[in-house]
C-alpha positions in Angstrom: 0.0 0.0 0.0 2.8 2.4 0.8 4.6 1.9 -2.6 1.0 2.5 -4.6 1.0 6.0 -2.3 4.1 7.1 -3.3 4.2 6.6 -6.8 0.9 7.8 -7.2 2.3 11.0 -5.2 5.5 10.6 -7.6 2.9 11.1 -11.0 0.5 13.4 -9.5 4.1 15.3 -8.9 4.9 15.0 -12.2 1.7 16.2 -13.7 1.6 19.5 -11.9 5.4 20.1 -12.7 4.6 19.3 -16.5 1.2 21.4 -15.6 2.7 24.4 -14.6 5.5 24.2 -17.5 3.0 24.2 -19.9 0.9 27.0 -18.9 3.7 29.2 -18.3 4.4 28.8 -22.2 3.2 31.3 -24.6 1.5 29.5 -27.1 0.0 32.6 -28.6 1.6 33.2 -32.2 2.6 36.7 -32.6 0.2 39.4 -34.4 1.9 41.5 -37.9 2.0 44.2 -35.4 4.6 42.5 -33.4 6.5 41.3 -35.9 6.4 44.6 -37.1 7.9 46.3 -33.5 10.3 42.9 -33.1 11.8 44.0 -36.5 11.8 47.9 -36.0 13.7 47.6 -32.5 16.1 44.8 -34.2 17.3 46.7 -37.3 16.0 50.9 -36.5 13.8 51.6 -39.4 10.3 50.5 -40.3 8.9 47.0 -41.8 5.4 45.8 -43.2 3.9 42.6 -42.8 2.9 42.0 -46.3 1.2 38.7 -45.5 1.0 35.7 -42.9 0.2 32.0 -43.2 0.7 28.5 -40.8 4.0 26.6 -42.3 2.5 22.8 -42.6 4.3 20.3 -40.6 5.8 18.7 -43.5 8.0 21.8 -44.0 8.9 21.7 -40.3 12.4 20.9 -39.3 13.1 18.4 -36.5 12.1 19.4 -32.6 9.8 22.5 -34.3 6.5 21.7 -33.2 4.7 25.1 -34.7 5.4 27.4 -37.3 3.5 30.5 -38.8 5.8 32.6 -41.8 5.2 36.0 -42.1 6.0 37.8 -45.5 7.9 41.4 -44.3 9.4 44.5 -46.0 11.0 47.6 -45.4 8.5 50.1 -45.6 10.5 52.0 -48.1 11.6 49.3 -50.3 8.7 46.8 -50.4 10.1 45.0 -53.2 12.8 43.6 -50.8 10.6 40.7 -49.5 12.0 38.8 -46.8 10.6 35.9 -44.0 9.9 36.2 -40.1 9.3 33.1 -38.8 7.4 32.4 -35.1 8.7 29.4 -33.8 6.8 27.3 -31.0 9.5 24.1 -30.0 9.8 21.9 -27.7 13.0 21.8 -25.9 13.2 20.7 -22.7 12.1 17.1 -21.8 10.2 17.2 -25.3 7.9 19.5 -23.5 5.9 21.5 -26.9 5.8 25.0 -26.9 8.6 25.4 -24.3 9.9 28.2 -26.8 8.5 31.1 -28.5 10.5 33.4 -30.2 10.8 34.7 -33.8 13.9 34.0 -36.8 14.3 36.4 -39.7 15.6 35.9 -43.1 16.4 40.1 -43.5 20.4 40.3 -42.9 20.5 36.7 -44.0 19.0 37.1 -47.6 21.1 40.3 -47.8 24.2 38.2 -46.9 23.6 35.5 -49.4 22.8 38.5 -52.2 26.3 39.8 -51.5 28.7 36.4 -51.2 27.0 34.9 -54.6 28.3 38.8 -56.2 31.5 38.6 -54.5 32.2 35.2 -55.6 31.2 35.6 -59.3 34.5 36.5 -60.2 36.6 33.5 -58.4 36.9 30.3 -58.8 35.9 28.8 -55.5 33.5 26.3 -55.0 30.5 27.0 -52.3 27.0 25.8 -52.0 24.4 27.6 -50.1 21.3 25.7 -48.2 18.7 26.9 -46.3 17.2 25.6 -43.0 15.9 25.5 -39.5 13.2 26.4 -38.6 11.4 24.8 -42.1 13.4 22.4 -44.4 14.6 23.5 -47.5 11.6 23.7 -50.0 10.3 25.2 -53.0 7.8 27.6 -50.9 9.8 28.2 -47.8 13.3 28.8 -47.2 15.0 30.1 -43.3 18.4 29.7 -41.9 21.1 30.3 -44.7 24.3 28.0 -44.4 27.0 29.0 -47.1 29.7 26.0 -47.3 32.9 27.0 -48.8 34.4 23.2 -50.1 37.4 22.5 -50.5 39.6 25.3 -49.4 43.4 24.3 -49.4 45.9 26.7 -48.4 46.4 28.7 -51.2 42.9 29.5 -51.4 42.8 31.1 -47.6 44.1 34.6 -48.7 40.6 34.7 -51.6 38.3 33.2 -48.9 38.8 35.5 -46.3 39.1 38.9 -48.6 35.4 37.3 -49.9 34.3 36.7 -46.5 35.5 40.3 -45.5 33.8 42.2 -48.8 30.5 40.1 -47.6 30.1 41.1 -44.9 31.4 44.8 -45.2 28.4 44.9 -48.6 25.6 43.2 -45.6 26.6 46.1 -43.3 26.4 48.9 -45.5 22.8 47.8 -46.4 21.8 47.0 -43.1 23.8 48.4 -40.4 21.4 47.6 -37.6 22.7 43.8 -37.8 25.9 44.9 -36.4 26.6 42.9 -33.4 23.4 41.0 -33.7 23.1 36.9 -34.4 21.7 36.9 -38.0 20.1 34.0 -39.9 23.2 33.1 -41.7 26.4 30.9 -41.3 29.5 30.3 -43.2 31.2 27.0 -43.2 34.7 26.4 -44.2 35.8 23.0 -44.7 39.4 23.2 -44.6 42.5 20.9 -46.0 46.2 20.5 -46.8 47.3 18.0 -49.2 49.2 15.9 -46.9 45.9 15.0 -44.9 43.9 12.1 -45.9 41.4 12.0 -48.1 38.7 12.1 -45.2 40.0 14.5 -43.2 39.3 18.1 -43.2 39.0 20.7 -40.8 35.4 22.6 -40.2 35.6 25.6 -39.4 32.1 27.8 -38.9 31.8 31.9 -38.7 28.9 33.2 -37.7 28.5 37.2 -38.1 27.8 39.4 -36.2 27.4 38.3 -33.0 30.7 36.6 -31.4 30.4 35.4 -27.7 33.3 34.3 -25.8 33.9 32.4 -22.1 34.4 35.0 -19.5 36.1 32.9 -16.8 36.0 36.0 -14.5 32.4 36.4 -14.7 31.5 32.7 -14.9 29.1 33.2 -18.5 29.5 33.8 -22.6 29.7 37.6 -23.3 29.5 39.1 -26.4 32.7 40.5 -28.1 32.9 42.4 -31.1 33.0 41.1 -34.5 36.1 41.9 -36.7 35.1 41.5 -40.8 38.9 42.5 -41.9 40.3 39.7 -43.8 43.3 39.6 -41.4 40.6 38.9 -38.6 39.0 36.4 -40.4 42.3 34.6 -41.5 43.5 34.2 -37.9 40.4 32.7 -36.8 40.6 30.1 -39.2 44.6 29.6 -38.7 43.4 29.3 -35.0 41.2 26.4 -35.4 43.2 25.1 -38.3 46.1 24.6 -35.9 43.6 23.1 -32.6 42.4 20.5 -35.6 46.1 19.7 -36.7 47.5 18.8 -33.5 44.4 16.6 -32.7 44.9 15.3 -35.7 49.0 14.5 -35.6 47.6 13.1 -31.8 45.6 10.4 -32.9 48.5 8.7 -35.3 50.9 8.6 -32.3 
């Protein structure tokens, strides 16, 4: 008798912890007015939701539980269409809607405009795919992930001089994403000919927010971002040279 009493204390437990969980959740997708305000305090000038509608779950990427995609523009350039996504997730304990928040496309879709420019006139070989919070579709398209494949050492000096120009062109058309997270990443995959074939060293920038581990203060702080192609080289060299001796490490 004891036992049945205390796991039926046990799952009545559990049910109010998972109760009060849920209910503290905001379900509630966001209005265009929101989205509007979210987008004007992000980037300091003035957007309009042009359109809204529920992304179907067959779009959805893994863990996204709710999506609704809201077509936005600057109010003075309405041609330049871009996406706003609200995103309900579970992510604690598989627990839905433990997240709301909202992802836009804006300094992203600028981003991609201005790499695919700046690398018309070299020879490197990049792909660009879209994803999370929808998989990559012909209606839909979210987070932008630019992969720069193969890049041997004598390509380093171009990469970085067409990383640099990309993101000086992004900031010059939107300089509110200055020291903000954007909806874009770059991906390096890295190699010197003495490596084998499998091996390569992935490296990932992701402008313009850089956060750093503040022993001092016990937490990630935020630290600016430098878009000089020196900058850009050492960080790569950096990580090149943590991959290398992990690498020379495991044939010992």
């Amino acid at each position: 008798m004891t036992g049945n009493v205390k796991v039926k204390t046990c799952f009545a437990s559990l049910v109010c912890v998972l109760a009060l969980l849920l209910t503290s959740c905001d379900f509630r997708l966001m209005s265009k007015q929101e989205v509007e305000k979210y987008l004007e305090k992000r980037y300091g000038r003035e957007f309009t939701v042009l359109s809204s509608e529920s992304v179907t779950d067959s779009y959805c990427d893994d863990d996204v539980w709710r999506v609704k995609a809201y077509t936005v523009a600057p109010k003075d350039d309405t041609g330049a269409c871009f996406c706003v996504f609200n995103i309900v997730e579970g992510e604690s304990f598989g627990i839905l809607g433990f997240r709301n928040s909202l992802c836009d496309t804006y300094a992203g879709d600028v981003m991609g405009e201005a790499f695919v420019e700046q690398a018309a006139n070299t020879e490197l070989e990049y792909a660009l795919n879209y994803t999370y919070p929808v998989r990559a579709s012909s209606k839909y398209h979210s987070s932008l992930q630019i992969t720069i494949d193969p890049v041997f050492p004598e390509d380093l000096t171009e990469v970085c001089e067409l990383l640099s120009r990309t993101f000086t062109d992004t900031l010059n058309r939107i300089p509110g994403a200055k020291d903000r997270d954007t909806s874009a990443s770059i991906q390096i995959r890295y190699r010197e000919p003495d490596w084998p074939d499998e091996k390569f060293c992935s490296i990932w920038i992701e402008p313009f927010s850089r956060y750093e581990w503040n022993e001092k203060a016990g937490r990630n702080e935020s630290v600016p971002f430098d878009i000089s192609a020196d900058a850009i080289r050492e960080s790569i060299l950096d990580e090149t040279s943590k991959y290398k001796k992990r690498l020379y490490q495991s044939k010992a």
